[in-house]
Backbone as CSV, one residue per row, in Angstrom:
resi,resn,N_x,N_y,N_z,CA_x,CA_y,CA_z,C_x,C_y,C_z
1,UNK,4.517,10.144,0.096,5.819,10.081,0.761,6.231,8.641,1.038
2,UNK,5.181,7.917,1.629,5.684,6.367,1.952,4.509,5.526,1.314
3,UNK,5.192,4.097,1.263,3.797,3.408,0.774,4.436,2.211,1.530
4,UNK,2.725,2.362,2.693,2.860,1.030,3.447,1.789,0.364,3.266
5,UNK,2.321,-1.301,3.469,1.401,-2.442,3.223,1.615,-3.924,3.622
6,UNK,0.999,-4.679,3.719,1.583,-5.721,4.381,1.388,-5.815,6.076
7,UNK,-0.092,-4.730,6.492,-0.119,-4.658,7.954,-0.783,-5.395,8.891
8,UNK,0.063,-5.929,9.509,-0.473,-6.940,10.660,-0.121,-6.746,12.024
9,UNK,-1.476,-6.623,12.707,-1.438,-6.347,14.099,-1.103,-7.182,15.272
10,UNK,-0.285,-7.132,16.149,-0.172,-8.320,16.535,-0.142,-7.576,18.408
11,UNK,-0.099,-8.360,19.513,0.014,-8.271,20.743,1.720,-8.214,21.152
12,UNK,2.120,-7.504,21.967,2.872,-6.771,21.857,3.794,-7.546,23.487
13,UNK,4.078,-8.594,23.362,4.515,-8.971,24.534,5.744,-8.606,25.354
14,UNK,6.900,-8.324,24.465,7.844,-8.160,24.806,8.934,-6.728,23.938
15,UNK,9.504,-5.442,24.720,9.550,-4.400,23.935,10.444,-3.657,24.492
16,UNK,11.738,-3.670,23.779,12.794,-2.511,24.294,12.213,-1.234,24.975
17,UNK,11.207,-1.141,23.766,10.813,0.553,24.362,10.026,0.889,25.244
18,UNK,8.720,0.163,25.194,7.483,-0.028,26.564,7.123,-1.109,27.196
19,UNK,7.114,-1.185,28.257,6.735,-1.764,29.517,5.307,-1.536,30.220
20,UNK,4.275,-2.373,29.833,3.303,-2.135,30.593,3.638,-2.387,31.809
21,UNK,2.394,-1.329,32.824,2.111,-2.187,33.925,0.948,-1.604,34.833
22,UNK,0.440,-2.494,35.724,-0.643,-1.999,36.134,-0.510,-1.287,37.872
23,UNK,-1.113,0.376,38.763,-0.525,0.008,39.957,-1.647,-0.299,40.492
24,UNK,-2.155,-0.266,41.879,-2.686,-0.499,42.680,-2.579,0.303,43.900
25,UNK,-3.394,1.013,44.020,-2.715,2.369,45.012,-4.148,2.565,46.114
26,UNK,-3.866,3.198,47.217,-4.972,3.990,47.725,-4.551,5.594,47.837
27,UNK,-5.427,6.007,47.712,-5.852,7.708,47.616,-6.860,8.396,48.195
28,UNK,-6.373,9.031,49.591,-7.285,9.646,50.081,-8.284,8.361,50.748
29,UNK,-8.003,6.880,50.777,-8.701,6.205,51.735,-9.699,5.695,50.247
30,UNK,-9.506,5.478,48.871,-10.228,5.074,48.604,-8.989,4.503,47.504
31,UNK,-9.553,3.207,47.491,-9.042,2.110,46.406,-8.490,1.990,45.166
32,UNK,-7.591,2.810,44.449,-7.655,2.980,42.788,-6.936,1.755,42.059
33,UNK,-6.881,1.961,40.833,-5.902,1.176,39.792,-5.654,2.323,38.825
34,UNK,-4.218,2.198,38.388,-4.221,2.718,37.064,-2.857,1.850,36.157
35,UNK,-3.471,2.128,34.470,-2.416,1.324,34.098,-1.530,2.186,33.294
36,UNK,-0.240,1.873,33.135,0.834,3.112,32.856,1.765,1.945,31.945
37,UNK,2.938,3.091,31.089,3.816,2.304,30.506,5.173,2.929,30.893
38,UNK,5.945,1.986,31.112,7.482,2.823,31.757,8.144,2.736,29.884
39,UNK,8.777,3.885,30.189,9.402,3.897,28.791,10.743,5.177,28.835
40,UNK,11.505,5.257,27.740,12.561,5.516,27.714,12.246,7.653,27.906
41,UNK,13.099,8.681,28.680,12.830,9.767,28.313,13.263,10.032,27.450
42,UNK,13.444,11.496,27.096,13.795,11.588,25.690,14.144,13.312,25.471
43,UNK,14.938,13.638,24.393,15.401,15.012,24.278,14.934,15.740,22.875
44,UNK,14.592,16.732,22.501,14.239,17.618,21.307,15.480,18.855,21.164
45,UNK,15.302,19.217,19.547,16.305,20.335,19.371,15.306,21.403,18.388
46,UNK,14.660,22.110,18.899,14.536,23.488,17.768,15.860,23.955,17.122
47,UNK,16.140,23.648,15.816,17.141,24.044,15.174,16.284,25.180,14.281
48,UNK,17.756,26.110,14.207,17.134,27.153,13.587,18.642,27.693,12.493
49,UNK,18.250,28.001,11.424,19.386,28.121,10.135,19.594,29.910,10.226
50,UNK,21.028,29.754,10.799,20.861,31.591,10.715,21.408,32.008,9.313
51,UNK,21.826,30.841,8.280,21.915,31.461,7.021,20.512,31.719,6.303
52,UNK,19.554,30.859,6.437,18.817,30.836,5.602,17.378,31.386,6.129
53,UNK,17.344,31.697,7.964,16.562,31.990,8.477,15.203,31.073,8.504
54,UNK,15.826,29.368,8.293,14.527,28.904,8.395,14.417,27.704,10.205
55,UNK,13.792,27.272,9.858,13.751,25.938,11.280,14.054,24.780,10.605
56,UNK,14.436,24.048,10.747,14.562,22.640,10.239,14.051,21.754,11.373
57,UNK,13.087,20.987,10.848,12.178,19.970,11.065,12.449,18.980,10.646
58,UNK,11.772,17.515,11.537,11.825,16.287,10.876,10.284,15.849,10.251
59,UNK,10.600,15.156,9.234,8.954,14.359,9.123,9.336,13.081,8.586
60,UNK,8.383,12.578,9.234,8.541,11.055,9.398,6.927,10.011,9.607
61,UNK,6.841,9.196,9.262,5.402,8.202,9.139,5.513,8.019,10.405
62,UNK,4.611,7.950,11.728,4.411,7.228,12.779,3.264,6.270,12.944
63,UNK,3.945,5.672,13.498,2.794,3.771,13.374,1.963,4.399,14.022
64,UNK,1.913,4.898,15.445,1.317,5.141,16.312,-0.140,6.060,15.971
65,UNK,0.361,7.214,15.241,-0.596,7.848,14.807,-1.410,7.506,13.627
66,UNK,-0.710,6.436,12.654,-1.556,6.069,11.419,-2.657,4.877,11.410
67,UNK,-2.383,4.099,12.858,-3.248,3.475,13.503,-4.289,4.017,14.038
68,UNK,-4.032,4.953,14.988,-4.927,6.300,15.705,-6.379,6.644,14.289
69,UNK,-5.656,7.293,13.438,-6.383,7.422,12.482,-6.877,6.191,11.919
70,UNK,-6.554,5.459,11.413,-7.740,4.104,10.691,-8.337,3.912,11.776
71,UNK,-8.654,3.803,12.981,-9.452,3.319,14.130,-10.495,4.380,13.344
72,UNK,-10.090,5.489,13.805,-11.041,6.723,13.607,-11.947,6.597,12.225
73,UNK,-11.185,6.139,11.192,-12.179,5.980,10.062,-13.140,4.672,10.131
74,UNK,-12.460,3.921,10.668,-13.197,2.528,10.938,-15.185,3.197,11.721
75,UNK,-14.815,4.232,12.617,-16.401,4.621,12.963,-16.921,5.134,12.504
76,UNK,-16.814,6.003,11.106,-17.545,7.098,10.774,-18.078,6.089,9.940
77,UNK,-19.336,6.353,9.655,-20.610,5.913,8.704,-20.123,6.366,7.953
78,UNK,-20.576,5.415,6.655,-20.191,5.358,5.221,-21.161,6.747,4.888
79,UNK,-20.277,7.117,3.654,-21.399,8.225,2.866,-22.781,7.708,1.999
80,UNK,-23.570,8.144,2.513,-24.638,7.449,1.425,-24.905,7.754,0.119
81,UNK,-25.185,6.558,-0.717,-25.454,7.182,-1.980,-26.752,7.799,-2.235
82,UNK,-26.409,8.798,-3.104,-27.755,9.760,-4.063,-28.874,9.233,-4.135
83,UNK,-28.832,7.666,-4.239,-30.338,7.133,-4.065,-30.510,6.843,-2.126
84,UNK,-30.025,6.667,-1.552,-30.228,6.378,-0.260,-30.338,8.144,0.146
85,UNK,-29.963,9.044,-0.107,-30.414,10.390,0.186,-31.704,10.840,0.139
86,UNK,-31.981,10.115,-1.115,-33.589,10.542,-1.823,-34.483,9.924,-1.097
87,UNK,-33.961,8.328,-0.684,-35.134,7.792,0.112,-35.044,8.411,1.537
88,UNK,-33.589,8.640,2.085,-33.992,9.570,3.753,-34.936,10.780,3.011
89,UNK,-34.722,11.834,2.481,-35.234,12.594,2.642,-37.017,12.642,2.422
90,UNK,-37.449,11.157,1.532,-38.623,11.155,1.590,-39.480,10.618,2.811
91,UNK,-38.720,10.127,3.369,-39.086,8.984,4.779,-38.191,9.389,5.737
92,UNK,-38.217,10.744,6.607,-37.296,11.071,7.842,-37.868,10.053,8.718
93,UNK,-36.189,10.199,9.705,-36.677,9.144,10.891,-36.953,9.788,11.534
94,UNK,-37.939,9.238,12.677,-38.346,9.853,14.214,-37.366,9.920,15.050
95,UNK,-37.275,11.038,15.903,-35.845,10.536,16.644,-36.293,9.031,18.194
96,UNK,-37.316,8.940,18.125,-37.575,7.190,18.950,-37.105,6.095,17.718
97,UNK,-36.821,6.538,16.625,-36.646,5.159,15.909,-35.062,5.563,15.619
98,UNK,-34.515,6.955,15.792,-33.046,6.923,15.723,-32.703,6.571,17.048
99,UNK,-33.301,6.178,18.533,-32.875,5.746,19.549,-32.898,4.434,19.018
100,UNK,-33.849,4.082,19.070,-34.036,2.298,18.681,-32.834,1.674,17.675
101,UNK,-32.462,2.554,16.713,-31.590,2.401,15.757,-30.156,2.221,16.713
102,UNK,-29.954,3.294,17.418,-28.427,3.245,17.684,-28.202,2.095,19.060
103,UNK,-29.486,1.687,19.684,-29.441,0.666,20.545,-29.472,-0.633,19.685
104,UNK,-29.802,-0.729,18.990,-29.338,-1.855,18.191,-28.105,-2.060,18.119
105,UNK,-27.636,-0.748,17.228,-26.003,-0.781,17.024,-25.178,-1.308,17.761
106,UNK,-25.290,-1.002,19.058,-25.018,-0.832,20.531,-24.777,-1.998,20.974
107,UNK,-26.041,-2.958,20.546,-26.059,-4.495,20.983,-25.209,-5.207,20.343
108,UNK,-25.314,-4.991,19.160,-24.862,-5.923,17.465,-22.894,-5.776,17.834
109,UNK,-22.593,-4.638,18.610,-21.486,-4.179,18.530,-20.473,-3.957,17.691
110,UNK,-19.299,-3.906,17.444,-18.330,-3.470,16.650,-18.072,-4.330,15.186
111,UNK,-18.582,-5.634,15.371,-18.355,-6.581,14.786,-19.070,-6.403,13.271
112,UNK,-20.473,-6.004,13.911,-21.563,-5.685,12.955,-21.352,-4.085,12.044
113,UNK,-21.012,-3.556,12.832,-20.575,-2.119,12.590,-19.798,-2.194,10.930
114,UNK,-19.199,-3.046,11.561,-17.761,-3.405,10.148,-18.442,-4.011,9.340
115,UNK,-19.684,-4.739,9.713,-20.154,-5.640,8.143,-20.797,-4.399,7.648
116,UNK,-21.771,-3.898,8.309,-22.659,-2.733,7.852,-21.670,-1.945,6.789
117,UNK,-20.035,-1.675,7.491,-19.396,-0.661,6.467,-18.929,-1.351,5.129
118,UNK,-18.628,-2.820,5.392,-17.825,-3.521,4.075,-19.507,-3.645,3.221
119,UNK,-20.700,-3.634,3.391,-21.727,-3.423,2.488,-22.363,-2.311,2.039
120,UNK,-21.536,-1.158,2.279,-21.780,0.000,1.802,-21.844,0.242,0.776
121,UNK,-22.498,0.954,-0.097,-22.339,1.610,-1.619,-21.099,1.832,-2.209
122,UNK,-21.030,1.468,-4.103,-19.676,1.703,-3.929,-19.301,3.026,-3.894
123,UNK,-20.062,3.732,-3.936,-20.274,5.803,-3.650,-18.985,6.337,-2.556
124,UNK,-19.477,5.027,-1.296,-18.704,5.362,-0.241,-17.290,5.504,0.023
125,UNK,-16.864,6.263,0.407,-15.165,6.489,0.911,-14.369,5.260,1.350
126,UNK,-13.510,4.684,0.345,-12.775,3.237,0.986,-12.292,3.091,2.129
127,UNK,-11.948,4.780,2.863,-11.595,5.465,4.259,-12.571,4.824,5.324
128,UNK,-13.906,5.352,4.885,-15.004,5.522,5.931,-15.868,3.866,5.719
129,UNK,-15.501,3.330,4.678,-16.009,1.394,4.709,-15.101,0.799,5.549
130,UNK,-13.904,1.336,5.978,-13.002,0.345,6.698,-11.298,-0.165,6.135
131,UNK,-11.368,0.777,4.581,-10.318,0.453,3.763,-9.179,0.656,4.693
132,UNK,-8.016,0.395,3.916,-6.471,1.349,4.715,-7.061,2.498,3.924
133,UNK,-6.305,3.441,5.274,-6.254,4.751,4.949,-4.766,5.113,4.066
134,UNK,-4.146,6.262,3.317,-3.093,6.366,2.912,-1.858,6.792,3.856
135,UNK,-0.647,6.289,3.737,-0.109,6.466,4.671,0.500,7.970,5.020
136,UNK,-0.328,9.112,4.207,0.519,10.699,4.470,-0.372,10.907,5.740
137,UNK,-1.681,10.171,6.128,-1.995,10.416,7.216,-1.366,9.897,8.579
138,UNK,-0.510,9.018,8.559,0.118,9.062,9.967,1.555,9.594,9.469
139,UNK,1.907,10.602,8.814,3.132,11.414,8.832,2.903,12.718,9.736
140,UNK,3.724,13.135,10.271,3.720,14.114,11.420,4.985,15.271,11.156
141,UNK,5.560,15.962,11.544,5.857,17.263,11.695,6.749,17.537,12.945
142,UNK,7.762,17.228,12.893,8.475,17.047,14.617,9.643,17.569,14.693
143,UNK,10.181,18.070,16.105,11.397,18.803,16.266,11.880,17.453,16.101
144,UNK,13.495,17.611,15.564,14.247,16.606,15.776,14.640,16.273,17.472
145,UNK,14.989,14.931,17.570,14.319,14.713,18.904,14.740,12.906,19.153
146,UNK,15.027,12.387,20.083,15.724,11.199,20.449,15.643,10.360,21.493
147,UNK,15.761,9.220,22.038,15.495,8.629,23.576,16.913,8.911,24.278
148,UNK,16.400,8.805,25.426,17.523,9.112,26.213,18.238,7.532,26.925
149,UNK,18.483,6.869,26.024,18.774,5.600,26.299,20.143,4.936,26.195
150,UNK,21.623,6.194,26.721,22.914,5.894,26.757,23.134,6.731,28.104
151,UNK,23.347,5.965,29.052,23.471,5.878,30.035,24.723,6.589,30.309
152,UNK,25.563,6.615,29.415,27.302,7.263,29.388,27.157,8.586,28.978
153,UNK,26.057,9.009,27.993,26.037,10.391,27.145,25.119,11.190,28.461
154,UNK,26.018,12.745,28.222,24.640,13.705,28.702,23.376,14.068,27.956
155,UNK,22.825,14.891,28.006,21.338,14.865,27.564,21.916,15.770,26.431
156,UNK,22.796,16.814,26.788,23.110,17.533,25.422,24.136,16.950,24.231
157,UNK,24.888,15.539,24.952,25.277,15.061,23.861,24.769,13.802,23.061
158,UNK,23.766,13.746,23.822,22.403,12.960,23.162,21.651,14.256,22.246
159,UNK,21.501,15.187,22.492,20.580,15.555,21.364,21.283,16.279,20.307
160,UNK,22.802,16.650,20.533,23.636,16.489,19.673,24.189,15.351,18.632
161,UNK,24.286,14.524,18.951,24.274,13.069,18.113,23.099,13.304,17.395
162,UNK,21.201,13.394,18.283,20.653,13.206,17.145,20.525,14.594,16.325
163,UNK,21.227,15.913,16.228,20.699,16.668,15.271,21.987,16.402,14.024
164,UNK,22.526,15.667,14.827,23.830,14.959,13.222,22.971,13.965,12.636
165,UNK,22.361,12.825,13.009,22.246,11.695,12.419,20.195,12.062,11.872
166,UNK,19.804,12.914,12.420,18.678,13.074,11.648,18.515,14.768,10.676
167,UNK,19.504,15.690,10.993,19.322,16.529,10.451,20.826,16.899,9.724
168,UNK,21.801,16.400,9.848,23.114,16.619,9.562,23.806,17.787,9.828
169,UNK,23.865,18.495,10.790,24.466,19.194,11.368,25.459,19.238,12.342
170,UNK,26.192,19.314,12.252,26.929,19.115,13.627,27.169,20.380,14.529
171,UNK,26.345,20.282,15.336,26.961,21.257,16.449,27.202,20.925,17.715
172,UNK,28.341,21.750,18.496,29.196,21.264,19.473,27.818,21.452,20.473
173,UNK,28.316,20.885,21.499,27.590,20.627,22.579,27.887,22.115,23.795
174,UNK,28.292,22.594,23.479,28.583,24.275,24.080,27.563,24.964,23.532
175,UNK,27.137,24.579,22.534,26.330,25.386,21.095,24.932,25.116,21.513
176,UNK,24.860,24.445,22.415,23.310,23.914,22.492,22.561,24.615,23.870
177,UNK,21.787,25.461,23.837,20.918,26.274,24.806,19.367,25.666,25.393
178,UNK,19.795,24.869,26.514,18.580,23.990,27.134,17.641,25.196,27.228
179,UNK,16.096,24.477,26.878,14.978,25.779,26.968,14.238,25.705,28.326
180,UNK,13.891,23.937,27.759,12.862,23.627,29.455,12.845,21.754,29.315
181,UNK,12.648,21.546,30.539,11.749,20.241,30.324,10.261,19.906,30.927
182,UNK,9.963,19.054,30.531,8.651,18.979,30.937,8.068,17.328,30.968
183,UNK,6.972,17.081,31.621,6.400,15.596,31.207,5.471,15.660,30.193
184,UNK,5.745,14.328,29.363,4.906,14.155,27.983,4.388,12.997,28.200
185,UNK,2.820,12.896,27.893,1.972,11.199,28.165,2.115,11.264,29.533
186,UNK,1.681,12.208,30.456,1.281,12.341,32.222,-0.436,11.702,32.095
187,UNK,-0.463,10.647,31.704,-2.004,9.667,32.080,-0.904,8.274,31.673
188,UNK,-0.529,8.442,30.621,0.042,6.571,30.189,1.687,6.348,30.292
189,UNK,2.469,7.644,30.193,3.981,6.892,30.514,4.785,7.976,31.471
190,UNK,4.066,9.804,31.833,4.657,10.371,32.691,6.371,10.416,32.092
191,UNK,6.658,9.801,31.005,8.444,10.586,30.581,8.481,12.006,30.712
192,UNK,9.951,11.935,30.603,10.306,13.430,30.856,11.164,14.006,29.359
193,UNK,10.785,14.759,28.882,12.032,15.473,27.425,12.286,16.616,28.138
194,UNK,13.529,16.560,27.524,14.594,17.992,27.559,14.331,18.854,26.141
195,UNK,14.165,19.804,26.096,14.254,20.862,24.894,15.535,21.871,24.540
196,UNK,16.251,21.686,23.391,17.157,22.153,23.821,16.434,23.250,22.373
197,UNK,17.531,23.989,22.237,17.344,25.470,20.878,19.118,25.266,20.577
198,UNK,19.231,24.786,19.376,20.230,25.539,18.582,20.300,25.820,17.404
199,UNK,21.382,27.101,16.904,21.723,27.956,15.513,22.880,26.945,14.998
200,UNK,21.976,26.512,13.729,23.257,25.896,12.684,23.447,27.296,11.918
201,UNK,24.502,26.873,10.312,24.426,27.496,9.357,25.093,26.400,8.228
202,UNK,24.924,26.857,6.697,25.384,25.772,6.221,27.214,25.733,6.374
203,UNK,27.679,26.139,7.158,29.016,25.586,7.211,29.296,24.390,8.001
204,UNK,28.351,24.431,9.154,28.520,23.036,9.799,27.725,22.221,9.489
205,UNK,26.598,22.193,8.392,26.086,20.668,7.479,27.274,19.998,7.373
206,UNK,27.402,18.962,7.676,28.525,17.889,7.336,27.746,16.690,6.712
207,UNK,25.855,16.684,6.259,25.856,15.264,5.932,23.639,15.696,5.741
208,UNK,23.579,14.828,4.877,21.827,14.851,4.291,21.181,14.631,5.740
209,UNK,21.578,14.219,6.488,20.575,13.520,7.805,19.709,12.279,7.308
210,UNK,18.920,12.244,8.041,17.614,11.202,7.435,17.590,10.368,8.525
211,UNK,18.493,10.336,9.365,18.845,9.283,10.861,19.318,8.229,9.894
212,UNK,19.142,6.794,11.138,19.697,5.958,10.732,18.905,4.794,10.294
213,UNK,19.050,4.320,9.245,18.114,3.274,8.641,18.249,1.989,8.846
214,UNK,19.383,1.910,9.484,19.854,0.385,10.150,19.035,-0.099,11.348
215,UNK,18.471,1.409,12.019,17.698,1.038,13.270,16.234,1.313,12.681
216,UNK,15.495,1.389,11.509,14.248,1.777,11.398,13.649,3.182,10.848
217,UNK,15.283,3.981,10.864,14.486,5.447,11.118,14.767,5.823,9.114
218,UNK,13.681,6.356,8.640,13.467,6.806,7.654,12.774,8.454,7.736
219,UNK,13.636,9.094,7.649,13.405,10.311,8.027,13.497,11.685,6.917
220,UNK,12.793,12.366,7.171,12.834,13.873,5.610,12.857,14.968,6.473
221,UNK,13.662,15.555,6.392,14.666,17.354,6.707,13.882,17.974,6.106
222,UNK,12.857,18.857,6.718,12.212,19.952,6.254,12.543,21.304,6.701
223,UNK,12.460,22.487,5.697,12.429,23.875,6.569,11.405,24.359,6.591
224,UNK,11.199,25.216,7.347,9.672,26.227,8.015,10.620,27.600,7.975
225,UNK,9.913,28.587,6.731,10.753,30.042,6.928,10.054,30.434,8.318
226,UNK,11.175,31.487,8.551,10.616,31.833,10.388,9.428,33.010,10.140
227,UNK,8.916,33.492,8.445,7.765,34.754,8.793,6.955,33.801,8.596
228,UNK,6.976,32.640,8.293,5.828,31.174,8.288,5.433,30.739,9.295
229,UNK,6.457,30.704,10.161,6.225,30.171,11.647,5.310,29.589,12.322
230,UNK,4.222,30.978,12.990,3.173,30.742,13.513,2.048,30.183,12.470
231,UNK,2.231,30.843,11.542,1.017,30.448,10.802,1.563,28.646,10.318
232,UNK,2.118,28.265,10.633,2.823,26.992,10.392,2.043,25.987,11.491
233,UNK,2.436,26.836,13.092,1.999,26.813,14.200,0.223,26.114,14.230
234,UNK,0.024,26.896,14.134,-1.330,27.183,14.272,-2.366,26.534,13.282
235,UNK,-1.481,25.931,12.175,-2.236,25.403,10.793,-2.717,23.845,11.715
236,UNK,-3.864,23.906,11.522,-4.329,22.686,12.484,-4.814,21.321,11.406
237,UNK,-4.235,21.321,10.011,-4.608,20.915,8.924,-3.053,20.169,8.858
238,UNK,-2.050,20.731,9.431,-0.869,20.575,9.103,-0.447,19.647,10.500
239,UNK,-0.804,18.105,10.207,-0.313,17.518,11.626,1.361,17.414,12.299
240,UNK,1.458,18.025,13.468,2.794,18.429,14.194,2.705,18.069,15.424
241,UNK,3.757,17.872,16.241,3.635,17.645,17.461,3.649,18.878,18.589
242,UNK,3.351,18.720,19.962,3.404,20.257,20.632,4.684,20.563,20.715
243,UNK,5.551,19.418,20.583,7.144,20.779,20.838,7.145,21.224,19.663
244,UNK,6.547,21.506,18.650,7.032,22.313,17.242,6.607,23.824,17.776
245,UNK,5.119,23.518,18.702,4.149,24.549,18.590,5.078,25.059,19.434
246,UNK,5.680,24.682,21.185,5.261,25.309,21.871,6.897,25.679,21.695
247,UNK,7.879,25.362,20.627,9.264,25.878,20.298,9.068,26.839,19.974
248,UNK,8.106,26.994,18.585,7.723,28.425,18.064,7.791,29.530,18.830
249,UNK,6.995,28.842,19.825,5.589,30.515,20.456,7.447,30.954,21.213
250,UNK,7.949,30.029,21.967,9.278,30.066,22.508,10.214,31.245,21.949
251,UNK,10.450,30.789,20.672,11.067,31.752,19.561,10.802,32.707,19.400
252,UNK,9.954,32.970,19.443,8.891,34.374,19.203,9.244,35.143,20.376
253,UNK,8.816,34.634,21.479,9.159,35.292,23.065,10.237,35.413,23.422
254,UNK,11.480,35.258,22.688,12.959,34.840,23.355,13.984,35.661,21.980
255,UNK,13.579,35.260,20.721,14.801,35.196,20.135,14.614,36.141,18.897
256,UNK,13.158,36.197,18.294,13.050,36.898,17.471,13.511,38.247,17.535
257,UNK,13.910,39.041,18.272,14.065,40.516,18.242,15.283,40.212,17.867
258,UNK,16.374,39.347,18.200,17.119,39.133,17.732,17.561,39.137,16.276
259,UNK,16.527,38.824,15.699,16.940,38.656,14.001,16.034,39.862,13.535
260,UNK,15.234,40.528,14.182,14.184,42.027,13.712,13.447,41.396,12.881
261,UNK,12.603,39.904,12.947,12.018,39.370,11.853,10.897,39.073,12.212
262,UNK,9.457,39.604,11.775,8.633,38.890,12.588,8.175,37.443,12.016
263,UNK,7.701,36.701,12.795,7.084,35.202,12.999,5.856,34.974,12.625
264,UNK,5.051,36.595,12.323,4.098,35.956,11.650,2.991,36.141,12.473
265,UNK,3.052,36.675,13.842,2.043,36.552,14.908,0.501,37.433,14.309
């Protein structure tokens, strides 16, 4: 889907979107700290196609998560090769010399970790030596969905704007049925999203979506048929965020009798 390259990590000093900061509190008579990020809230739309009976979804690469993942490959031990198999299996370790082993590790720290993986066999997974990973692993699965960062717009004509500019639909803001809100990131930023549910059809497509590319956003319009749903849901192979999941189960409990279709449960 994307091909990224050219990645450089850098410290993050200054940022429209997050704001570190650290508090300093007492609780109950005893001393804490915690560190948090203030950041923008934000709104979602379960859209649902009553011509075609499907959901329309966004998918899109997130930095956030494709980082998440290379960390993650960065620890896993390389695969060993066929000859390094043959010699474990002729010479098992004791588990006092697999303590001794991982206290080493322990000492040598992260640094060493990484040489150990860049001298791996070439047998080993370019994933699990430390390579880049490919970028379909930080692509995700998401209601269309927006910051709440116009101070003049309501929340429903904020998530109206974004189901035009990322999914191309236009629907009026009468059209839009708030579900719930809730807090998302209650340990690091405590925001709040609004969920809203609305029925397009293709008469009010007015436009491909994709958002807007002037600000960054590179975006792909997917459908999910609704007897797919749960099993869509539930595919834990298939990375999504929880408002996809917890729109679904929503749908299911609210709206499906409506269409006499089941979801798949």
């Amino acid at each position: 889907m994307e091909e990224i390259n050219n990645i450089e990590v850098v410290p993050c000093t200054n940022s429209n979107y997050l704001k570190p900061f650290r508090l300093h509190y007492n609780q109950n008579g005893t001393r804490k700290s915690w560190d948090f990020m203030r950041t923008h809230d934000s709104v979602s739309v379960l859209i649902f196609n009553i011509t075609s009976h499907c959901f329309v979804l966004v998918k899109q690469f997130r930095p956030a998560v494709y980082m998440c993942e290379w960390e993650k490959a960065k620890q896993q031990p390389p695969e060993p090769s066929e000859e390094t198999a043959e010699e474990g299996g002729a010479a098992a370790t004791t588990p006092s010399a697999e303590g001794a082993a991982a206290a080493e590790e322990s000492s040598e720290g992260p640094a060493a970790a990484e040489e150990e993986g860049a001298a791996a066999s070439s047998s080993a997974s370019p994933l699990a030596a430390g390579g880049q990973p490919p970028a379909a692993v930080g692509v995700t699965y998401e209601l269309c969905a927006g910051l709440v960062d116009k101070p003049q717009l309501s929340l429903e004509e904020i998530a109206r704007q974004e189901v035009l500019e990322e999914c191309g639909y236009d629907v009026p803001v009468a059209k839009l049925r708030r579900i719930t809100s809730y807090r998302s990131g209650v340990g690091v930023t405590g925001a709040q999203q609004t969920m809203f549910y609305a029925e397009v059809s293709e008469e009010n497509r007015v436009g491909a979506g994709g958002g807007q590319p002037e600000e960054g956003e590179l975006i792909e319009v997917v459908t999910v048929p609704l007897h797919e749903a749960m099993t869509f849901a539930y595919d834990e192979s298939i990375p999504k965020t929880m408002g996809v999941i917890f729109s679904f189960i929503w749908f299911h409990n609210n709206m499906s009798p409506k269409y006499k279709i089941s979801t798949n449960v």
